[in-house]
C-alpha positions in Angstrom: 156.4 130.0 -106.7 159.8 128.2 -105.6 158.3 128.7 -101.9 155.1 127.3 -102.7 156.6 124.1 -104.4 158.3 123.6 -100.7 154.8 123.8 -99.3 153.4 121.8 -101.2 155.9 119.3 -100.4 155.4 119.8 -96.5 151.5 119.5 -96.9 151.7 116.5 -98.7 153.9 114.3 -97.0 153.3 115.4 -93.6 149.6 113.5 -93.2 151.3 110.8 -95.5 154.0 110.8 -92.4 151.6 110.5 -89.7 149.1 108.1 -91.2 152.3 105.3 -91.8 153.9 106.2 -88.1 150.4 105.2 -86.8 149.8 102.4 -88.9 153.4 101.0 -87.9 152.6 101.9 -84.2 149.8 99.5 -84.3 151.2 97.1 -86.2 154.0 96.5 -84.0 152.1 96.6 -80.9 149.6 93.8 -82.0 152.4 92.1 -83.2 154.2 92.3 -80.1 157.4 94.3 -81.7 159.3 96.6 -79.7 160.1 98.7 -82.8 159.2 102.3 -80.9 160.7 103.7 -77.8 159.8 106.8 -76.2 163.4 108.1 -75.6 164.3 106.4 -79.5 161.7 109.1 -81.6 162.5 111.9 -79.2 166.0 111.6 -80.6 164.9 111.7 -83.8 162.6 114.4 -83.6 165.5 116.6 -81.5 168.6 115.7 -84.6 165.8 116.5 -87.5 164.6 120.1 -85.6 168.4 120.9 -84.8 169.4 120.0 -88.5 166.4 121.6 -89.8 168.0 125.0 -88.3 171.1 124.8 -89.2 169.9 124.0 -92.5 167.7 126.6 -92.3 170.3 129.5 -91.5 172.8 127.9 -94.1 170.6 128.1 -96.8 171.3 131.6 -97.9 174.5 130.7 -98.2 174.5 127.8 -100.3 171.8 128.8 -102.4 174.0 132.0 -103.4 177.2 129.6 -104.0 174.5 127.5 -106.3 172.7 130.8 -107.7 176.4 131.8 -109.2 177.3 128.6 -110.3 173.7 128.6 -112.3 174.7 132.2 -113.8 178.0 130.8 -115.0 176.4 127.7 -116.0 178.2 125.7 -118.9 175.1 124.7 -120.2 171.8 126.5 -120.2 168.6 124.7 -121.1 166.4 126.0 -123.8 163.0 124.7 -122.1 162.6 122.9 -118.9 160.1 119.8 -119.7 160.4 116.4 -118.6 164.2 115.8 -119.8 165.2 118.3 -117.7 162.9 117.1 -114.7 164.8 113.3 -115.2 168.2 114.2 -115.6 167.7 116.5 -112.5 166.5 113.4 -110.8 169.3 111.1 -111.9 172.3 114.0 -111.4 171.0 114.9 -107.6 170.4 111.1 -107.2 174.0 110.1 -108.2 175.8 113.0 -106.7 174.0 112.0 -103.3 175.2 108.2 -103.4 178.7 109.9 -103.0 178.3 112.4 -100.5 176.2 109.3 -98.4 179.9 106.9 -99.3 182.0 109.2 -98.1 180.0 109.5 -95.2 180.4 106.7 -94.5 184.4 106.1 -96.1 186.0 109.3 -94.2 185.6 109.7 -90.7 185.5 112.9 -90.3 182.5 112.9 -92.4 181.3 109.7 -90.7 181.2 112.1 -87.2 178.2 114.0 -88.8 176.9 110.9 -90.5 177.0 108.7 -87.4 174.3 110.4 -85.5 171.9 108.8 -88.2 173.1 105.2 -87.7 172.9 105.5 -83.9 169.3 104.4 -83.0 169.1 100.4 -82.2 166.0 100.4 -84.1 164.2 100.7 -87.1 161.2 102.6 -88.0 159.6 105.5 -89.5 161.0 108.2 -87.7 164.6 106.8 -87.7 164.3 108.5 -91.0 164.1 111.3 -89.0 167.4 111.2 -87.6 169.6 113.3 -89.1 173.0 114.4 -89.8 172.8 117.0 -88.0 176.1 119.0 -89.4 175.6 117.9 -93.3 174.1 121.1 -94.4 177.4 122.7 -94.0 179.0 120.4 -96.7 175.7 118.7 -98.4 175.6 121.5 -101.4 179.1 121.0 -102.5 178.2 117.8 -104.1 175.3 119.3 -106.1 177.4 122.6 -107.3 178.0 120.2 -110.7 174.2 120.2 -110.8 174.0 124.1 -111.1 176.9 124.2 -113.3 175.0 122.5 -115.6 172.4 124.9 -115.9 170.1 123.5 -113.3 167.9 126.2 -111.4 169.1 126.1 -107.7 165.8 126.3 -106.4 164.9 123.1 -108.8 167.9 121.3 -107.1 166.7 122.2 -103.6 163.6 120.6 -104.6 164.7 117.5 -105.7 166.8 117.0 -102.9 163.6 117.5 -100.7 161.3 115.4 -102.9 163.8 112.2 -102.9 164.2 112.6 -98.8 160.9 111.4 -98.6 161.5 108.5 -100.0 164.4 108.2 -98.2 161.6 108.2 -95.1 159.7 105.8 -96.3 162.2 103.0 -96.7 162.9 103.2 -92.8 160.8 100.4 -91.4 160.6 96.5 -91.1 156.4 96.3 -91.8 157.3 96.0 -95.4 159.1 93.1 -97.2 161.0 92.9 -100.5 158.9 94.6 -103.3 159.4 92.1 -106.3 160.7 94.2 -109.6 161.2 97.3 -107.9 164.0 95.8 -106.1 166.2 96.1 -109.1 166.1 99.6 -110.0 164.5 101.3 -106.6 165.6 101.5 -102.8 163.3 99.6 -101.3 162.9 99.1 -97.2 164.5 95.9 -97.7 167.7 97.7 -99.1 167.5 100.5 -96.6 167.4 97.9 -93.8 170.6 96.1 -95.1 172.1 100.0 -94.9 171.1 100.4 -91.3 172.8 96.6 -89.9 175.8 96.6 -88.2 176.2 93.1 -89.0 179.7 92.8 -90.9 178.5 91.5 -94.3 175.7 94.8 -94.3 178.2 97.4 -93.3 178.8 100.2 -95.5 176.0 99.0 -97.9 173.0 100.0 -100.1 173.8 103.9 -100.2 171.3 105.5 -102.5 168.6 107.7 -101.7 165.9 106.6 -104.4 167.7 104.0 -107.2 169.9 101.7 -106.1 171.1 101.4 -109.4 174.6 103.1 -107.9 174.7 100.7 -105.4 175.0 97.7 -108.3 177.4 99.7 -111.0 180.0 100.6 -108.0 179.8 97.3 -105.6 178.4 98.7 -102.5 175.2 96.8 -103.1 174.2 94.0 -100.7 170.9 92.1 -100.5 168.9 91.1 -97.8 169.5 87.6 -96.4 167.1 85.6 -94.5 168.0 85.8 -90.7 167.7 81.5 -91.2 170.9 82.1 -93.3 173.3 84.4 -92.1 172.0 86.4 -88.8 169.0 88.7 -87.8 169.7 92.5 -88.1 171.4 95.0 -85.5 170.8 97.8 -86.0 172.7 100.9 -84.5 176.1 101.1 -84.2 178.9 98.1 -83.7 179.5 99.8 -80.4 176.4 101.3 -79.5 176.5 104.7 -76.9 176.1 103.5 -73.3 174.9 106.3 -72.5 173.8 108.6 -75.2 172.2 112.2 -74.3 171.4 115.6 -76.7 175.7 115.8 -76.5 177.3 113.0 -77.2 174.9 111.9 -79.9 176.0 114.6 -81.2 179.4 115.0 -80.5 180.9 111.6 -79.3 182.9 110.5 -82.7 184.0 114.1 -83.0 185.5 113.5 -79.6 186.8 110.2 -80.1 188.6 111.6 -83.2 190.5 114.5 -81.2 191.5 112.1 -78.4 192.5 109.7 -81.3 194.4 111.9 -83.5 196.2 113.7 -80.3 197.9 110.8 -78.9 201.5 111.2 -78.5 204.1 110.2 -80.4 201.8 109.7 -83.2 203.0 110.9 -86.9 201.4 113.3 -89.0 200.4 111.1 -91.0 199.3 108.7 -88.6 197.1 111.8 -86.9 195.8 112.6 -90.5 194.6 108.8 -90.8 192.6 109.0 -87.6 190.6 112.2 -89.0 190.6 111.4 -92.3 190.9 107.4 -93.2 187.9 105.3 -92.6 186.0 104.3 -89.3 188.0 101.9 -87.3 191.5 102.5 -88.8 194.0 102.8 -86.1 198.0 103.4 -86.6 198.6 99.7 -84.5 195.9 97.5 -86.1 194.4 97.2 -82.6 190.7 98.1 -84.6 189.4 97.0 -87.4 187.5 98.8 -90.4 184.4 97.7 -91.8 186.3 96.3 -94.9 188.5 94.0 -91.8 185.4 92.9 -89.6 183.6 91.8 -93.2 187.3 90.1 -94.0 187.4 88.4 -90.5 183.8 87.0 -90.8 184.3 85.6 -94.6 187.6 83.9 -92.9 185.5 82.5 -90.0 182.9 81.6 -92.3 185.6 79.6 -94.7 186.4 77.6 -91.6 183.0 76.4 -90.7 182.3 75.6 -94.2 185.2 73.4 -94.3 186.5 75.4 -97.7 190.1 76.5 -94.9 191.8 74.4 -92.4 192.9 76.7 -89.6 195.8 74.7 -89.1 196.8 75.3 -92.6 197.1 79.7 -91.7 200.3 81.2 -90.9 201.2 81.0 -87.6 201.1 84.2 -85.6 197.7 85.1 -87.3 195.3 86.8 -84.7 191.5 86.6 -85.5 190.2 89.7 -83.5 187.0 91.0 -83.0 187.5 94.5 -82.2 184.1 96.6 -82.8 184.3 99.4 -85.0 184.4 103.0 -83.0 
């Protein structure tokens, strides 16, 4: 039955997938919007089919860590109608905006995460791109889920069924969505998540309400390009040149040559692996938090609301992309 519910799933939104790829393909080409590359949804298709395996041969695994959580449960449900079906929803949908924050928040959990931010564009299939290495950590945010008497194989679904949503927000073809702006993630919301511009980094991390996003101040609305700046997407220093390794592999890379530097102390080695993106022991990078403090300082300049000559002296503006 549990396998059949993951069919149905698969036979359902795979035609739904294909008809809105093609649809976007045309669009964009009449409209004269390089929005698909060739080498662009080859990635995608390669991180999805090597995180679909390693998902695949984990799942045994953490379905048994679930499966004993659920027979120790604290709470057990005495019928399994549509309070259980919304709770479910909300838990798996909550527990998710963390494991996406610290994702983003920790490095070395930004390493798996970055392969997902690295394509330059935005479409369809970028929702494709996946983490490839989050299956191995992924189901220890929803063990509270099966402590709570949840059925693993009703978690596994919900995970699956809120993913494609989490598909469908990846393009430009559709604008802001009115009412369901407030309670939903909308494409609008997802493409604020995806900019590397520094008033959208680290932004708008739900999968399906965004309702997280506005209780814990990560939420960030779209802004007309007219006034603040078109979206770029990708990374803030994208690959030069990416192949099936280092999209892959470069931050985990970057992270042992960071954290192995000598004279460095343990601490300082533990921040490189473990604080957020950009940290660095000298100041010589900035985190996403210092690039959006730099541009709200630049911005109070040009609005006239700071005199520069009114600063400490000695103050360096840098512009330092994140790594």
């Amino acid at each position: 039955m549990d396998s059949i519910r993951e069919q149905w799933l698969i036979l359902i939104s795979t035609p739904i997938y294909l008809v809105i790829i093609s649809i976007e393909l045309m669009l964009s080409h009449l409209q004269h919007k390089k929005v698909y590359t060739f080498k662009d949804t080859f990635t995608n298709i390669y991180l999805m089919l090597v995180n679909g395996g390693i998902d695949l041969v984990f799942r045994l695994f953490y379905v048994g860590v679930w499966q004993y959580c659920f027979l120790h449960a604290w709470h057990t449900w005495s019928n399994y109608g549509w309070v259980y079906w919304v709770l479910l929803l909300l838990g798996e949908d909550f527990l998710y905006y963390w494991l996406h924050r610290f994702d983003h928040e920790i490095r070395f959990f930004w390493a798996t995460h970055v392969t997902h931010h690295s394509s330059p564009v935005m479409n369809f299939t970028v929702g494709f791109r996946s983490s490839v290495f989050e299956p191995l950590y992924r189901f220890i945010y929803f063990i509270p889920l099966a402590w709570f008497g949840f059925k693993p194989v009703d978690i596994l679904f919900m995970y699956s069924a809120t993913q494609i949503w989490g598909i469908f927000v990846h393009t430009e073809s559709i604008g802001k969505l009115g009412w369901l702006e407030y309670i939903f993630v909308t494409p609008s919301h997802h493409r604020v998540h995806h900019g590397s511009n520094p008033k959208y980094l680290d932004k708008n991390m739900g999968m399906f309400l965004i309702i997280w996003d506005k209780l814990f101040n990560t939420f960030q609305e779209e802004i007309p390009a007219e006034q603040y700046q078109p979206i770029h997407y990708g990374l803030t220093k994208n690959l030069e040149k990416p192949n099936a390794f280092t999209i892959i592999f470069h931050e985990w890379i970057a992270i042992g040559k960071d954290s192995l530097q000598r004279g460095l102390t343990f601490k300082e080695r533990l921040g490189y692996i473990f604080g957020p993106p950009g940290w660095s022991h000298d100041g010589s990078r900035q985190t996403s938090k210092d690039l959006q403090a730099i541009e709200n300082l630049e911005q109070s300049f040009e609005t006239g609301i700071l005199n520069p000559d009114e600063i400490t002296p000695g103050l360096q503006v840098q512009t330092v992309n994140v790594q």
